[in-house]
N, C-alpha and C positions, 0 to 999 in steps of 0.2 A: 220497945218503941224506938224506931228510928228518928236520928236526929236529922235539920232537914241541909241538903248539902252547902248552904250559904255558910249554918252553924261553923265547919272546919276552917271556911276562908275568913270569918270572922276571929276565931281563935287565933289562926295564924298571923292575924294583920296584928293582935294584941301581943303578940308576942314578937316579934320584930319593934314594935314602940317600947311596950318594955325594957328590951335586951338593954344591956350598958354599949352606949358608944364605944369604936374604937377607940385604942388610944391612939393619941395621935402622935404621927409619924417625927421625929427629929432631924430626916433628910429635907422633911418639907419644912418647917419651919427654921432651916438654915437656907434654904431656899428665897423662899419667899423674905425673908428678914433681910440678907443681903442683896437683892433686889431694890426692896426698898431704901436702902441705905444709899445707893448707887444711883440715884433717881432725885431729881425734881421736880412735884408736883403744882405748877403754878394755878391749872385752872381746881383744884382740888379736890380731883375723880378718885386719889386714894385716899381721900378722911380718913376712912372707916378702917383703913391699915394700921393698925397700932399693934405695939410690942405683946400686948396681952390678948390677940386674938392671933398672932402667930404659933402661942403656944397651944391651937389648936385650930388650926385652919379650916378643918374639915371633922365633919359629925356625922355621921356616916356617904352618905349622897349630898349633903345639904353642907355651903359653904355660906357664911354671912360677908365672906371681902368680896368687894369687888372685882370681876372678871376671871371670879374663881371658882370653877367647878367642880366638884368631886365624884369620887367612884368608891365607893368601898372603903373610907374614911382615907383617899389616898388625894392628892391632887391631879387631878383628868387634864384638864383645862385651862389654859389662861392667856385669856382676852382683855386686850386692855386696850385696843386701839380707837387714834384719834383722839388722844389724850391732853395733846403737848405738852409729854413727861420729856424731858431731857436728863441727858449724861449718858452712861456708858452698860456696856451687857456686863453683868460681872459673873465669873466662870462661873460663882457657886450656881446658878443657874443649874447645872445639871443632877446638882441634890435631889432635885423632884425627879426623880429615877421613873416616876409612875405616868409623866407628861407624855401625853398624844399629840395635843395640839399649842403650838405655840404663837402666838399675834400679839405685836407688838409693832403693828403698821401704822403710817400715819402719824408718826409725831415727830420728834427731834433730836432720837438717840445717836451718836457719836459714836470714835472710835472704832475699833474692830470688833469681829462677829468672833468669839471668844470659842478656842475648837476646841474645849473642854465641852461644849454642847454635843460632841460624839457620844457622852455616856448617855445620853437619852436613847437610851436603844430601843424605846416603843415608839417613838416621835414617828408620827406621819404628816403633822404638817408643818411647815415652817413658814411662816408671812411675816417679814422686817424689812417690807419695804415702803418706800416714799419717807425716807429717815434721814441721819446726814452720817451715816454707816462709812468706815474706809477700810484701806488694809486689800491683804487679800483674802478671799473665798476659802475657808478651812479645807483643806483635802480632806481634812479625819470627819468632814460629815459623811463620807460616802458610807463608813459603819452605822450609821441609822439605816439598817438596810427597810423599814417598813417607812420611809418616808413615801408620802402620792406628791407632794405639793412641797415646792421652792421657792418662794416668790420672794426677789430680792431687790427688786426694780425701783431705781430714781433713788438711788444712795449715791455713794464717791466711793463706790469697791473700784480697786484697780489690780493690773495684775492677770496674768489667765484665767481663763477657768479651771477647773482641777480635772485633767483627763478620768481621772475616780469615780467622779460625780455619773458617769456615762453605766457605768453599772449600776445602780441602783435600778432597778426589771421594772419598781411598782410605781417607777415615777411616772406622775400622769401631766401634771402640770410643772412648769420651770419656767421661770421669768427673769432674766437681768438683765432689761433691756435700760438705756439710761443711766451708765455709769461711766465707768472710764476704763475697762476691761480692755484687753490687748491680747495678739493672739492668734493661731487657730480655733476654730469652733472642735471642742475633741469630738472626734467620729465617733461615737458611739451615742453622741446626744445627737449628732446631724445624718445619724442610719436611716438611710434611706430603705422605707416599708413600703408597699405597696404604690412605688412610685412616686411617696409625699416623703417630705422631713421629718422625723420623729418630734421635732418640736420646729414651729416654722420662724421666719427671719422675725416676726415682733417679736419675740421672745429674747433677740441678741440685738435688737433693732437700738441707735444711741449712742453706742460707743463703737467713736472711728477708729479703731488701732486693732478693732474684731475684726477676724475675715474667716471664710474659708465657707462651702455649704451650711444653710443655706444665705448668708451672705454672698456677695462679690469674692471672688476671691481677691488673696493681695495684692496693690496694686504699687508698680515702681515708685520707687520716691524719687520726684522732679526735685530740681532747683527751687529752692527758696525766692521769694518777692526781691529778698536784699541781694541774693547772689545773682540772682540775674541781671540787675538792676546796677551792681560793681561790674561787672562782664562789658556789661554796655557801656560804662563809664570807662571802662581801662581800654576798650575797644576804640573810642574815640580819641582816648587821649594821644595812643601811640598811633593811631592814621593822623592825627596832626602834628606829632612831632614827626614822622616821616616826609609827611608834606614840609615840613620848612627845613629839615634837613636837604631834601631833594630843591628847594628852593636855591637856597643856600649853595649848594654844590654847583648849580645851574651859573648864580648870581658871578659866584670865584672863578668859574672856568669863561664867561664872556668879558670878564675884567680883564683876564691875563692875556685871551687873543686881542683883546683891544688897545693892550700898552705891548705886546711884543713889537720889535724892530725889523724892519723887512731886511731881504735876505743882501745886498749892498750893504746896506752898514755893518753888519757881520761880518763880513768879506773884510769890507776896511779896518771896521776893528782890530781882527786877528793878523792883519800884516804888519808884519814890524817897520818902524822909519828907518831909513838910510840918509 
């Protein structure tokens, strides 16, 4: 007697529930733990973070933290944005070796983007923007070669962008428009395809010290408000002291033909008496 074909899929689903969880990983709960440590939660979206659910973040597909998702008892995911978590990235961040997607948009994190985040060699997306982010733009991310997405937008990065960044092939999206970047645009992010910019001016749109395709290109630096502003003052000054110099010069030379002695007294003058 045949059994009927649900029978196998029913066995199978029992045996996946059964199985023992993975064990869980130690890169990610060094991860995830020094995150949290580096962090404060004022509106307190990470409660549910505590020291005895790091030592097991993830059960197989199924994560109980918040903005934590898993894959095969590893961390996939993590979304936490819109939080108003403040403080700093801390490099252990790249522990989670298993991370695709990383967001952490939207709140009030500081300091620099920590380029220990190149070991994430699966990362495909990266969102840390509208933060209060500085420093410069890691070069070493351009080794995430599976990144799609950059969004870094309405931080205080300053600094070029990293001509590196222009090879990543799978980038689809890049955004740091709204910071304080300085610079050419490197050509290979402003490669012109089919007539259009590979990524267009909103995406470098915000910071003036950016130039080159598809920006403006660079443009001369005038004079300053205050130098022109001296220029004009120092210009004035010395056409009035030339004016009463030349006054002056005028004044002393109509005195002296007006007290010289005409040519008879001279005469007499210089004859001696007998």
């Amino acid at each position: 007697m045949s059994r009927p074909p649900h029978h196998h899929l029913l066995l199978l689903a029992a045996a996946l529930l059964l199985s023992p969880p993975c064990a869980a990983d130690p890169d990610d709960e060094r991860c995830l733990s020094s995150l949290h440590r580096s962090l404060s939660d004022p509106s307190g979206g990470l409660r549910n973070w505590t020291t005895s659910s790091f030592a097991a973040p993830c059960v197989g597909f199924i994560s109980n933290l918040q903005g934590v998702t898993c894959n095969n008892g590893r961390v996939y995911k993590l979304a936490l944005p819109g939080l108003s978590l403040a403080g700093a990235l801390p490099p252990e961040l790249s522990n989670c070796t298993n991370l695709q997607s990383l967001d952490l948009s939207a709140n009030a994190l500081s300091g620099p983007i920590p380029a220990a985040l190149s070991a994430l060699l699966n990362l495909a997306v990266l969102n840390l923007s509208a933060n209060a982010l500085s420093g410069a733009i890691p070069r070493d991310l351009a080794a995430c070669a599976y990144l799609n997405v950059i969004d870094l937008h309405a931080n205080r990065l300053s600094g070029p962008i990293p001509d590196e960044l222009g090879l990543l092939v799978r980038l689809s999206t890049f955004d740091v428009s709204d910071n304080r970047l300085s610079g050419p645009i490197p050509a290979l992010l402003a490669n012109r395809t089919t007539g259009a910019a590979r990524f267009n001016a909103s995406s470098f749109a915000g910071n003036k010290d950016l130039y080159g395709y598809p920006l403006p290109p660079m443009r001369p630096r005038g004079l300053s408000v205050l130098a022109i502003v001296g220029i004009g003052l120092g210009s004035g000054l010395l056409s009035l002291v030339l004016s009463f110099s030349a006054v002056c010069l005028w004044l002393r030379a109509t005195d002296r033909t007006a007290t010289m002695p005409g040519d008879d007294a001279k005469i007499s003058h210089l004859m001696p008496d007998y």
